[in-house]
SEKE-51100 format. One line per field, with one value per residue (C-alpha): residue number from 1; chain; z, y, x. Coordinates in pm, 1 decimal, decimal comma, always signed. Layout:
REM residues N
nr <- (NUM / ...);
kette <- (A / ...);
z <- (Z / ...);
y <- (Y / ...);
x <- (X / ...);
***
This chain:
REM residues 92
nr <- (1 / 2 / 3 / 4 / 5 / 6 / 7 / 8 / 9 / 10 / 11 / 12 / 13 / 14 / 15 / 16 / 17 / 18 / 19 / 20 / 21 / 22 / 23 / 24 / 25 / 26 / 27 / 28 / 29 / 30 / 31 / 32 / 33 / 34 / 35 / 36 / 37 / 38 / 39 / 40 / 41 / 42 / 43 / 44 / 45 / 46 / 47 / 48 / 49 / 50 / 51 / 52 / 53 / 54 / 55 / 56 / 57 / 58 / 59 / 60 / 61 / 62 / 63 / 64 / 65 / 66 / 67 / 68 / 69 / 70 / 71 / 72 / 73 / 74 / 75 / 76 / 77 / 78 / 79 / 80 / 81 / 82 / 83 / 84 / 85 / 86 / 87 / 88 / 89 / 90 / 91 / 92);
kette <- (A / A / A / A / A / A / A / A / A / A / A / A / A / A / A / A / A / A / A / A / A / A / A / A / A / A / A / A / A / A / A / A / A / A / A / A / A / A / A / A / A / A / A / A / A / A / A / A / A / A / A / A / A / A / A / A / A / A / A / A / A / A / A / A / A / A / A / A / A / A / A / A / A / A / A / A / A / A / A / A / A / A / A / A / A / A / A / A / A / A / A / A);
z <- (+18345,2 / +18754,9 / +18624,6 / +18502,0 / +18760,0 / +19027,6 / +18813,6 / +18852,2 / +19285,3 / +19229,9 / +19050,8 / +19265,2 / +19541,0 / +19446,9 / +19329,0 / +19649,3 / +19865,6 / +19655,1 / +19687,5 / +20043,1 / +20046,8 / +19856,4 / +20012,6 / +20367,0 / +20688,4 / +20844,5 / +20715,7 / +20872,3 / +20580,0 / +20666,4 / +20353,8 / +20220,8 / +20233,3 / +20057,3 / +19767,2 / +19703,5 / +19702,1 / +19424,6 / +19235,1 / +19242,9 / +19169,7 / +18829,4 / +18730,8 / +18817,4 / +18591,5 / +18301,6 / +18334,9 / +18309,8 / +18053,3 / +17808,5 / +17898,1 / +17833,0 / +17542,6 / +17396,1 / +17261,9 / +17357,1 / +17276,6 / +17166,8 / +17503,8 / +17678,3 / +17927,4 / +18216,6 / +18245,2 / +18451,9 / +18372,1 / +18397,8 / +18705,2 / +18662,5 / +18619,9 / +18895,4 / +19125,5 / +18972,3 / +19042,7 / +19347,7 / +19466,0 / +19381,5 / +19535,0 / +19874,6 / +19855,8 / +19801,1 / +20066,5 / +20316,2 / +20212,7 / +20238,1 / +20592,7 / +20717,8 / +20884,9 / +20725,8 / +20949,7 / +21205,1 / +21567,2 / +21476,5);
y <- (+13148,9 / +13235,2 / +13611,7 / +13510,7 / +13297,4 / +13603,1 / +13816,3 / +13597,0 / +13555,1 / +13917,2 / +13978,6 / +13723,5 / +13878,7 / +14198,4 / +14119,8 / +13916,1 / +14220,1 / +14403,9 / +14151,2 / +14174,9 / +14580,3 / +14555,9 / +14265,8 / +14428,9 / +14224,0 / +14109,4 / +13791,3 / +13579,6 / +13504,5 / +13506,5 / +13634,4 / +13307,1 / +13236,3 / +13569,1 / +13497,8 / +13166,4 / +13358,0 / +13630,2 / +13306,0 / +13115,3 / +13454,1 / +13494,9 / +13142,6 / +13190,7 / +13530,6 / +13357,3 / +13112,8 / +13386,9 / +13550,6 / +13252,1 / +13183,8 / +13560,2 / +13629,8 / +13319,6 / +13506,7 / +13239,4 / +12923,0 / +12766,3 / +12823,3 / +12685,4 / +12707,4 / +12701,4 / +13015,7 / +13291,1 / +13640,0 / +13983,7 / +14228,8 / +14337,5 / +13938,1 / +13840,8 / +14100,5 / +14028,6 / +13649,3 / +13685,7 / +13862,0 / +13571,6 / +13337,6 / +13498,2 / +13543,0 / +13163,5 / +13125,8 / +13266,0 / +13083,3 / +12758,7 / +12808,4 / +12979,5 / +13313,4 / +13656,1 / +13822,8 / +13778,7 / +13895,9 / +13983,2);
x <- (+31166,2 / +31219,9 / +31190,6 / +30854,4 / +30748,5 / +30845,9 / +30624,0 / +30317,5 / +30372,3 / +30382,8 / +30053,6 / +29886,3 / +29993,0 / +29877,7 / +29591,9 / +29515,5 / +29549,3 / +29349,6 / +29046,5 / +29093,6 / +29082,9 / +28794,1 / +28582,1 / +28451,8 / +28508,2 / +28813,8 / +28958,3 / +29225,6 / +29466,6 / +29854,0 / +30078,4 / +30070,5 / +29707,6 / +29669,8 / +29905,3 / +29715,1 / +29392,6 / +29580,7 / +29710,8 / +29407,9 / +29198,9 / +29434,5 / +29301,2 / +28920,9 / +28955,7 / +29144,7 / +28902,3 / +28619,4 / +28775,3 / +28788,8 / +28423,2 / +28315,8 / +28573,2 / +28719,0 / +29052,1 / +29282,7 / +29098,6 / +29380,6 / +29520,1 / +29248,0 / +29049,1 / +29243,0 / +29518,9 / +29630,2 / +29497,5 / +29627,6 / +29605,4 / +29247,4 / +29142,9 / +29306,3 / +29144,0 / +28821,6 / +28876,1 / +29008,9 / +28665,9 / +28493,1 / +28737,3 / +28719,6 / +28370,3 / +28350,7 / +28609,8 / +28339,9 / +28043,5 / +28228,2 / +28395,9 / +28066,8 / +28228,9 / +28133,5 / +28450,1 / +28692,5 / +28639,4 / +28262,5);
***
């Protein structure tokens, strides 16, 4: 269960960094803020995925995703990230 639970912080993680890589603009996230964004990312795309797919609808709606779902989720995420706090970048 902790090796599993390691393996998600990883992918959300990665994923996170990803989104940030690919999103232009400066953004001030620490390591931590950019894990949430990877973790939250992997629930916006498994939440995405059931709405698009429906393969796990016994799952429900609300699950983590793989790598590319969490990258694609985490896109959004940031990108709602800077329409809420109203900065496009960081020492712009």
């Amino acid at each position: 269960m902790i090796g599993f639970i390691l393996f998600l912080l990883v992918v959300g993680l990665i994923g996170g960094f990803i989104a940030r890589a690919v999103v232009p603009g400066r953004d001030a996230l620490s390591l931590g803020g950019t894990l949430l964004l990877g973790i939250v990312g992997s629930f916006v795309g498994g939440f995405l995925g059931y709405l698009l797919f429906r393969n796990d609808a016994n799952d429900g709606a609300f699950q983590a995703s793989g790598i590319i779902g969490s990258i694609v989720g985490s896109v959004l995420a940031l990108l709602v990230y800077r329409a809420a706090t109203g900065r496009r970048s960081v020492g712009s």
